[in-house]
DONUBA-367440 format. One line per 2 residues: number of its first residue (from 1); their letters; for each residue x, y, z of C-alpha. Coordinates in pm, 1 decimal, always signed. Layout:
residues N
NUM	a	X Y Z; ...
//
This chain:
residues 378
1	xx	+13164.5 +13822.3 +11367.5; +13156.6 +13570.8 +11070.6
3	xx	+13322.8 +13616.8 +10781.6; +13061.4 +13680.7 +10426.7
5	xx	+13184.8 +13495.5 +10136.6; +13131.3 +13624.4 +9801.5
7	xx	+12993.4 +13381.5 +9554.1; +12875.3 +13371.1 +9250.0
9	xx	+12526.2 +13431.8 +9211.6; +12436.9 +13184.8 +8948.2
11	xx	+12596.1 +12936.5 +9108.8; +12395.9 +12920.4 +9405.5
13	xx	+12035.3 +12899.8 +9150.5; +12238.3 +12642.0 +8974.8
15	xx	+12285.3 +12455.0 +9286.3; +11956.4 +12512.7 +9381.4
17	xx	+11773.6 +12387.9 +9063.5; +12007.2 +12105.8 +9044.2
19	xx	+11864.1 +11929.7 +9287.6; +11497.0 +12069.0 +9143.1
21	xx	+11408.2 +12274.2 +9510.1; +11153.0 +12565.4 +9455.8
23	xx	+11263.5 +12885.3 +9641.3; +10984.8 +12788.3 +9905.6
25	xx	+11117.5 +12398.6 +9914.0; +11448.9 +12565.1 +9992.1
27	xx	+11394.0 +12816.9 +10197.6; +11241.2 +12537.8 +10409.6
29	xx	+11565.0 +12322.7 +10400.9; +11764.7 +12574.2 +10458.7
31	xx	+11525.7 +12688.1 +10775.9; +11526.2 +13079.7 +10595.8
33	xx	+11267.3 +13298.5 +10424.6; +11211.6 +13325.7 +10078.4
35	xx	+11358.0 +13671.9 +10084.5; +11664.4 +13549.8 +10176.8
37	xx	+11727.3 +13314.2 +9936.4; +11658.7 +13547.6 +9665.1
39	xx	+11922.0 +13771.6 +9804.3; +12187.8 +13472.2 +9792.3
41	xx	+12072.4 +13419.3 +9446.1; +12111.8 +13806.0 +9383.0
43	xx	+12400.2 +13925.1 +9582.0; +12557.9 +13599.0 +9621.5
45	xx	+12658.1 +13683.0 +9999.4; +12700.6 +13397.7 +10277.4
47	xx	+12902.4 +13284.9 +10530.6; +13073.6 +12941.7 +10502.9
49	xx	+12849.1 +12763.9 +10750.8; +12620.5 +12845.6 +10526.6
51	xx	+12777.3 +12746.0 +10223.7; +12837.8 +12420.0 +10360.6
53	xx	+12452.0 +12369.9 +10448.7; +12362.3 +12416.6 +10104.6
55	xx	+12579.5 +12228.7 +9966.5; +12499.4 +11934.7 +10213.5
57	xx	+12086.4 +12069.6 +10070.0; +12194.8 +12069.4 +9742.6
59	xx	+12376.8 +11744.9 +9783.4; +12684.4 +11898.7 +9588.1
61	xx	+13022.1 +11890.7 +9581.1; +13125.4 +12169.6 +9871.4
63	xx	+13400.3 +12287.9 +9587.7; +13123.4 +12332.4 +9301.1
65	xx	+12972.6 +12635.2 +9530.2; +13338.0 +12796.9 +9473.6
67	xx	+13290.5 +12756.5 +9065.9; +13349.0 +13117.0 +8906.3
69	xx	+13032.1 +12955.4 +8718.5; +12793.6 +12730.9 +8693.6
71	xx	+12945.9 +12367.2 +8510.1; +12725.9 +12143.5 +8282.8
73	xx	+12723.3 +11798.9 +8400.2; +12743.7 +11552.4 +8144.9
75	xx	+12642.4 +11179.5 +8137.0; +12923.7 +10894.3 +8161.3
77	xx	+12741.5 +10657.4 +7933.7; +12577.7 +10722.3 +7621.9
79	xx	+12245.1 +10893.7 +7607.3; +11960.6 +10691.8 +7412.2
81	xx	+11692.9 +10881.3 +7560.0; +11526.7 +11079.8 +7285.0
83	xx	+11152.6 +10988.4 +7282.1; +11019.8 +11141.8 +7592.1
85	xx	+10919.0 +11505.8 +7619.3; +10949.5 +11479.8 +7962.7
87	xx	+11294.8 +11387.5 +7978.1; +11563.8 +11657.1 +8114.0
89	xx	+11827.2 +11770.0 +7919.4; +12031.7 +11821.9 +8265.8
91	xx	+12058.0 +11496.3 +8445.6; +11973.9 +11486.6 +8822.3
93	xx	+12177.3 +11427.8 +9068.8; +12007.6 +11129.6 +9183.8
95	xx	+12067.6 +10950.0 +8812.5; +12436.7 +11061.8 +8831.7
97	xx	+12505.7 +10933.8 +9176.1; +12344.5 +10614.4 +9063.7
99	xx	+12547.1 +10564.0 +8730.3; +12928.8 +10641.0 +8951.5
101	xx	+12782.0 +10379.0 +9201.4; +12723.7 +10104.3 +8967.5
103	xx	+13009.5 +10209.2 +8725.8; +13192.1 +10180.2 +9088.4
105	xx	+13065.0 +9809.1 +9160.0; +13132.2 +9712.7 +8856.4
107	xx	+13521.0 +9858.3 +8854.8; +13533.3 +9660.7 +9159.4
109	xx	+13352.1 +9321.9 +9058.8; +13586.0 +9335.8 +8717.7
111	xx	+13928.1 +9357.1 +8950.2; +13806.2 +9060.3 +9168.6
113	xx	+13751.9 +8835.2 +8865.6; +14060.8 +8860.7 +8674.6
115	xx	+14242.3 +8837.2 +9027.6; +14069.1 +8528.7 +9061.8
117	xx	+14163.6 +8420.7 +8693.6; +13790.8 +8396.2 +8610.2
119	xx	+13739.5 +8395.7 +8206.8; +13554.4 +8670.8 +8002.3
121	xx	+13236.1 +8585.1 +7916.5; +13192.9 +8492.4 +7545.9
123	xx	+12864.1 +8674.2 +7476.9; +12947.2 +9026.5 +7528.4
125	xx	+12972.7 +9184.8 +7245.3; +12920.4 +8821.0 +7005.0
127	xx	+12627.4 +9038.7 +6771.9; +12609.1 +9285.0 +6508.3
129	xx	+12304.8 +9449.0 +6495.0; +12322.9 +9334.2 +6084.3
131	xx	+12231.7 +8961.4 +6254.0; +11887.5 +8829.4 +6222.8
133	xx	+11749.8 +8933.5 +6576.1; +11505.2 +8618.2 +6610.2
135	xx	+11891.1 +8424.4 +6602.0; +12026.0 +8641.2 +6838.9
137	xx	+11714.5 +8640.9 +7073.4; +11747.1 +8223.6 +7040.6
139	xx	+12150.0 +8284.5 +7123.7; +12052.9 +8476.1 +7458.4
141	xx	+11795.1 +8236.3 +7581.2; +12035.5 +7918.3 +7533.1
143	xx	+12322.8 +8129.9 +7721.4; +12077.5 +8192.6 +8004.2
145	xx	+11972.3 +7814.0 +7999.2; +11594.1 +7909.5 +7907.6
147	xx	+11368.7 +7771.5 +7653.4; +11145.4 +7968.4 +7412.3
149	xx	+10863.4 +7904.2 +7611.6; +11016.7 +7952.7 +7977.2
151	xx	+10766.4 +8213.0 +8090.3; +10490.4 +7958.4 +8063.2
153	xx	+10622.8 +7730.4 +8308.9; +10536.5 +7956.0 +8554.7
155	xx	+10219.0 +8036.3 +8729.5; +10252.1 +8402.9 +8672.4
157	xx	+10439.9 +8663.8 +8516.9; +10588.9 +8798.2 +8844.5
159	xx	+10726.3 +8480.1 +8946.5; +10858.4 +8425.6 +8580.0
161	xx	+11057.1 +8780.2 +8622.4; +11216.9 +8682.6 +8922.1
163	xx	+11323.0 +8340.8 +8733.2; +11451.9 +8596.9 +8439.3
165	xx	+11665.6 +8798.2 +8698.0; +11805.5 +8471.9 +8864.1
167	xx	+11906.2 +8325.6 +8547.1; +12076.9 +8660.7 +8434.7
169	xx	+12303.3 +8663.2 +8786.5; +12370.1 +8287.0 +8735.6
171	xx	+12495.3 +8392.1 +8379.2; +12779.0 +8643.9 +8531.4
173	xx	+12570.5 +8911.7 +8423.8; +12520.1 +9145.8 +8751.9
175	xx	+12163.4 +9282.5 +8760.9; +12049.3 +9570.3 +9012.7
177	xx	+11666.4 +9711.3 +9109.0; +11650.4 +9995.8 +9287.8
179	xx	+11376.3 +10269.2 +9296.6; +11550.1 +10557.6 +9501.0
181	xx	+11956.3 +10639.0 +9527.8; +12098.9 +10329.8 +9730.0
183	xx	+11843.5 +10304.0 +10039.2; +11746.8 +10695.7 +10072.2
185	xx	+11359.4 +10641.6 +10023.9; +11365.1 +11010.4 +10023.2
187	xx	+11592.2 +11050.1 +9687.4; +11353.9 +10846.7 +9438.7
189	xx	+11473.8 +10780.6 +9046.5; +11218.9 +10938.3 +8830.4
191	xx	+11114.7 +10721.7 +8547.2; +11041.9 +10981.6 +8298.7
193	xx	+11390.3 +11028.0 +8321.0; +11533.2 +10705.4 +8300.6
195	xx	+11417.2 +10299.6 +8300.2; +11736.4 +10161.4 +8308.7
197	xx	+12051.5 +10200.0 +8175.8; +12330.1 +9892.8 +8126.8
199	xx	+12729.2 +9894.4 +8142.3; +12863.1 +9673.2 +7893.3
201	xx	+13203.9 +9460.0 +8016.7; +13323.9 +9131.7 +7909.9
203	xx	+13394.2 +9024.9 +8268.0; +13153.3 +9223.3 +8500.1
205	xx	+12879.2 +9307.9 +8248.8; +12610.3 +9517.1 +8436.5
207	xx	+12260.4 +9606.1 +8420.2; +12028.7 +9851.8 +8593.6
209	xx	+11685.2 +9833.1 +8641.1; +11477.4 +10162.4 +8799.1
211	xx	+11237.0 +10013.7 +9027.7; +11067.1 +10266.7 +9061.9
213	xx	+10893.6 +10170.9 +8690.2; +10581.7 +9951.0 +8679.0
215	xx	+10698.0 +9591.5 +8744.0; +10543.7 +9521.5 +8358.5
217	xx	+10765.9 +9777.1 +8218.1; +11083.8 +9619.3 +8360.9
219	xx	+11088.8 +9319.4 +8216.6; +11101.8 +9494.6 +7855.9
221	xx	+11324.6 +9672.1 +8026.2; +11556.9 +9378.7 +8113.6
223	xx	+11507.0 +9229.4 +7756.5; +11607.3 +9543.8 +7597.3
225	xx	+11943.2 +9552.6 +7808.7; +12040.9 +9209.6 +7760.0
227	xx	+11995.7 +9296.4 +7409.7; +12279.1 +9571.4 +7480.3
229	xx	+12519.8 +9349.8 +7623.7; +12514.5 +9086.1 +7316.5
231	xx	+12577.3 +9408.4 +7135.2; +12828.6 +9531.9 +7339.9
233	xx	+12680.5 +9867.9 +7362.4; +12685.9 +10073.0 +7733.0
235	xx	+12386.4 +10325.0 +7719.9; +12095.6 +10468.1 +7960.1
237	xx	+11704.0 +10463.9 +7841.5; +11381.2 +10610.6 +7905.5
239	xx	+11200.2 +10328.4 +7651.9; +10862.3 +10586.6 +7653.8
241	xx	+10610.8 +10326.4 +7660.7; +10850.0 +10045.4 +7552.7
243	xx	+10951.0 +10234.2 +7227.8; +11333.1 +10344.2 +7196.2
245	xx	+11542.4 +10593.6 +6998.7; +11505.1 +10549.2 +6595.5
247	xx	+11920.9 +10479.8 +6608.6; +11990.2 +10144.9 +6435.3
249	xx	+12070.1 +9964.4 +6741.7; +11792.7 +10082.4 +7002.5
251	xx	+11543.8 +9941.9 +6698.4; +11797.3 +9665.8 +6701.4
253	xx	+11763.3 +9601.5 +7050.5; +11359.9 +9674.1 +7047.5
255	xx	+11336.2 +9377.6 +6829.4; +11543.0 +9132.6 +7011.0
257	xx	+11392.7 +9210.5 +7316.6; +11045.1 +9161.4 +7157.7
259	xx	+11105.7 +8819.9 +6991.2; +11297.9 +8695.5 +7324.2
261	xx	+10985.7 +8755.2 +7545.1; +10725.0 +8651.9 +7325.3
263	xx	+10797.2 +8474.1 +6987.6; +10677.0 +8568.3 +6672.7
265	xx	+10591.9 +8239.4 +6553.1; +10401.8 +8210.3 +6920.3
267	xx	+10136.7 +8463.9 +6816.7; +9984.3 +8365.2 +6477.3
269	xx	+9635.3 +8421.0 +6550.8; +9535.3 +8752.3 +6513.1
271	xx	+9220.7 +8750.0 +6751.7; +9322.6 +9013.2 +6981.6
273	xx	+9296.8 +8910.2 +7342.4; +9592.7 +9066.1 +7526.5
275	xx	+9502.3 +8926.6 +7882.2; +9449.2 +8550.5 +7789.1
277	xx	+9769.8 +8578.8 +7595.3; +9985.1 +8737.6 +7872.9
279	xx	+9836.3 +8419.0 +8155.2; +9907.9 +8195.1 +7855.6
281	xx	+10308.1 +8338.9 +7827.1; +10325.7 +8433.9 +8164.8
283	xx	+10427.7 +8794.7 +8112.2; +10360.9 +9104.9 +8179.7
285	xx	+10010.1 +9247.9 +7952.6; +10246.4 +9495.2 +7815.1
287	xx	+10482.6 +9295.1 +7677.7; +10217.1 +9097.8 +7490.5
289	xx	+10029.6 +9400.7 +7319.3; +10399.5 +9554.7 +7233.5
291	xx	+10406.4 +9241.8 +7044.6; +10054.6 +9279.3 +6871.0
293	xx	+10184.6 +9669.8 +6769.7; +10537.1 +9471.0 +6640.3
295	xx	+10314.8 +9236.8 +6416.4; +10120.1 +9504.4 +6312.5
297	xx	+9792.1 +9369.0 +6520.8; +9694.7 +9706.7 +6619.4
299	xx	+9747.4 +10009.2 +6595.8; +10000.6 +10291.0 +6776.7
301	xx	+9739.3 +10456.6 +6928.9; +9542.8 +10158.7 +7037.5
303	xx	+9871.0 +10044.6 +7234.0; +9943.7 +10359.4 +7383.9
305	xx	+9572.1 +10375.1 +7508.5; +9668.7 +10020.8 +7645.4
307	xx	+9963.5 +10087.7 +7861.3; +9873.7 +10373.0 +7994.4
309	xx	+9544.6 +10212.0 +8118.9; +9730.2 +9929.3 +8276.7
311	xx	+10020.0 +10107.0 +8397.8; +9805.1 +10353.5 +8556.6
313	xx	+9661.8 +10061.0 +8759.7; +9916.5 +9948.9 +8872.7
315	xx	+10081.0 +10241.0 +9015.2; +9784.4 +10283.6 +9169.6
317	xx	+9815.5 +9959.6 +9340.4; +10141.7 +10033.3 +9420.5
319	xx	+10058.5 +10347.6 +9637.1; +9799.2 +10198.3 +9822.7
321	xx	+10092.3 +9916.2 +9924.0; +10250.8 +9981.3 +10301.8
323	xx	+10565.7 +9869.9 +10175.7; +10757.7 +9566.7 +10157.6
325	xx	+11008.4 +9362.7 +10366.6; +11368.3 +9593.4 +10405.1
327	xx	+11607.9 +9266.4 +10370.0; +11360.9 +9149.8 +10059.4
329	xx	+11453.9 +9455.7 +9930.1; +11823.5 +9423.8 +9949.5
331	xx	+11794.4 +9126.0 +9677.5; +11750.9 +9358.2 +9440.8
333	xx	+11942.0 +9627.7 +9537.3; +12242.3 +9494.3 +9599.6
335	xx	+12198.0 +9132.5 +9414.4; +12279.6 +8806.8 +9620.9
337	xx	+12595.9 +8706.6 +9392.9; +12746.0 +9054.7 +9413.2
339	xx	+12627.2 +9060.4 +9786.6; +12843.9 +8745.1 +9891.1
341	xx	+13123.6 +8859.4 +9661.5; +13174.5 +9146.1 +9911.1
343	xx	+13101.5 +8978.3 +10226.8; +13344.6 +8731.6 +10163.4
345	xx	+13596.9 +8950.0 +10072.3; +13576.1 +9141.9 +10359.9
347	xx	+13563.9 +8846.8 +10532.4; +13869.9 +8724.5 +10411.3
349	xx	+14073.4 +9043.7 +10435.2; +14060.8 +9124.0 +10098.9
351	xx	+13829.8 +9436.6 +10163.2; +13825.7 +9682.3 +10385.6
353	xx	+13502.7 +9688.8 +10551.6; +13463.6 +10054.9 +10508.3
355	xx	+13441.7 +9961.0 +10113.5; +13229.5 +9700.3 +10189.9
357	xx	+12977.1 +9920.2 +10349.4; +13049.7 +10181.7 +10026.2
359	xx	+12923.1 +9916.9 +9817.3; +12629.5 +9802.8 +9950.4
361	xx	+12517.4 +10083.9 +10098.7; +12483.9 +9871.6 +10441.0
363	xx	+12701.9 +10006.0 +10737.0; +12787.9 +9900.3 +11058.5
365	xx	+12523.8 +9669.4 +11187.1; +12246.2 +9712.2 +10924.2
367	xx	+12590.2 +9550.8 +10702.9; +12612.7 +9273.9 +10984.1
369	xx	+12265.3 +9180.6 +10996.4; +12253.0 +9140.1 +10590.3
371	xx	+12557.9 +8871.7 +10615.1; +12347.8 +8667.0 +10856.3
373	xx	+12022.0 +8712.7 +10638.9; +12275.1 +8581.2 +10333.3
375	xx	+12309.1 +8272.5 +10553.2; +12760.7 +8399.4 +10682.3
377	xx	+12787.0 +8442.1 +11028.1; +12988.8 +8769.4 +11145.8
//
């Protein structure tokens, strides 16, 4: 006969609305009725192998079932996410595990550098938000080896994001896209919760990208956080519709981002005509009417009518898509540069290759068949 456990009640909801199941949604995880998850939630009455399952369900900590209640999870990176209704005061698990895995990395990328006697980079933290942002915008484009007109030289605005993300990893700064928790396509980031976030360092600095936003969105996205880093200022965002927090240094940040994407003194004609001006610059439409709202062009609601129009779209094109490539995938997931970083560690000895597979997220021989498709032989 198995032993019943006594929990707390509350615990078990807690658990259960952590990781946002319905009673039905769990019941059917859990392979019980309805009934008899209202009577853990009541009596709080189970037997271990049970306790286990949910929290394996749950995706919890097995110890946080024995909690004499529930605990408040709190952020490890400062919250700038204040415009969005939608956005939940509790954060999901999925965000959390995402922040400790990149806040992992980046522990990890940090010790390798000053092992190797690599130099801190110069940029991080080089701004005050007091400094004229068109300066500092003009400081981050030199650093990545751009000129104020780099988008143009490319045929279109996708191609000239991918050129943005290169020149970001070739500047030490360690960029990551990834639209679900590592490669579980069944744990996807929600966007209303968060866009990105970025992890200020002056040797590994770090920014995340959730790729599960419109590929227009990111790139604001991107500017914003580089923005961050010259500021030396760690923090997660939702950017609703491109806008941030009214705190001095999101508007900072808004406004550096803005002028290093599309120059002010690149738009003086006030004919609106968003999509000539975006295949002219090369970015994304958003980026370009953002731009027309900055310089007073149009109006608030005339922008917000605007992106959600054309992000709309362009989810919609992205559902009807059967998916891409899984190694094409791993370049932004995992990054080439931080990619052969572990690889060759590992290959040297320097790594255990059970860390190497905690980092990328790549075990066994899915790990072995990324090395060859980075061009190192097992």
């Amino acid at each position: 006969m198995r032993t019943t456990i006594n929990l707390n009640p509350r615990v078990i909801k807690w658990a259960r609305e952590r990781a946002k199941f319905s009673i039905d949604d769990f019941a059917k995880k859990m392979k019980v009725s309805n009934d008899i998850v209202l009577q853990w939630e009541t009596d709080g009455k189970l037997s271990f192998p049970k306790i286990r399952k949910i929290a394996e369900k749950a995706r919890i900590p097995l110890g946080y079932l024995f909690l004499e209640a529930p605990i408040s999870e709190t952020l490890p990176i400062y919250d700038f996410r204040t415009i969005a209704e939608e956005t939940p005061v509790q954060p999901s698990p999925e965000l959390l595990e995402t922040i400790r895995l990149m806040q992992y990395r980046q522990e990890w990328i940090r010790d390798l550098l000053i092992e190797n006697g690599v130099d801190t980079l110069k940029f991080v933290k080089s701004v005050s938000i007091k400094d004229n942002h068109i300066e500092v915008a003009n400081n981050i484009r030199k650093t990545l080896g751009i000129s104020s007109n780099w988008a143009k030289e490319h045929y279109a605005w996708a191609g000239a994001l991918r050129t943005l993300k290169e020149k970001i990893d070739g500047a030490g700064i360690f960029i990551f896209t990834n639209g679900v928790v590592e490669n579980n396509n069944h744990r996807t980031l929600d966007v209303q919760e968060f866009r990105g976030f970025v992890l200020c360092d002056e040797y590994a600095p770090l920014i995340f990208v959730n790729g599960a936003d419109a590929l227009s969105a990111q790139m604001f996205t991107i500017a914003h956080e580089l923005a961050h880093i010259w500021v030396g200022q760690d923090g997660l965002f939702d950017l609703y519709k491109t806008f941030s927090s009214k705190e001095e240094v999101e508007v900072f940040c808004n406004k550096v981002a803005a002028e290093f994407l599309v120059p002010s003194e690149e738009l003086t004609n006030k004919k609106i005509d968003i999509e000539t001006m975006a295949g002219r610059f090369k970015v994304s439409p958003i980026v370009i009417a953002r731009r027309y709202l900055d310089l007073n062009y149009i109006s608030k609601k005339e922008f917000f009518d605007f992106y959600d129009d054309y992000t709309s779209k362009e989810f919609f094109k992205k559902t009807k898509s059967t998916g891409g490539n899984f190694w094409h995938t791993q370049h932004g997931r995992i990054g080439d540069n931080f990619g052969m970083m572990v690889i060759i560690a590992a290959k040297e000895g320097r790594l255990l290759y059970r860390d190497a597979y905690n980092l990328t997220g790549l075990y066994g021989e899915t790990f072995d068949k990324y090395c060859n498709h980075l061009g190192i032989p097992v």
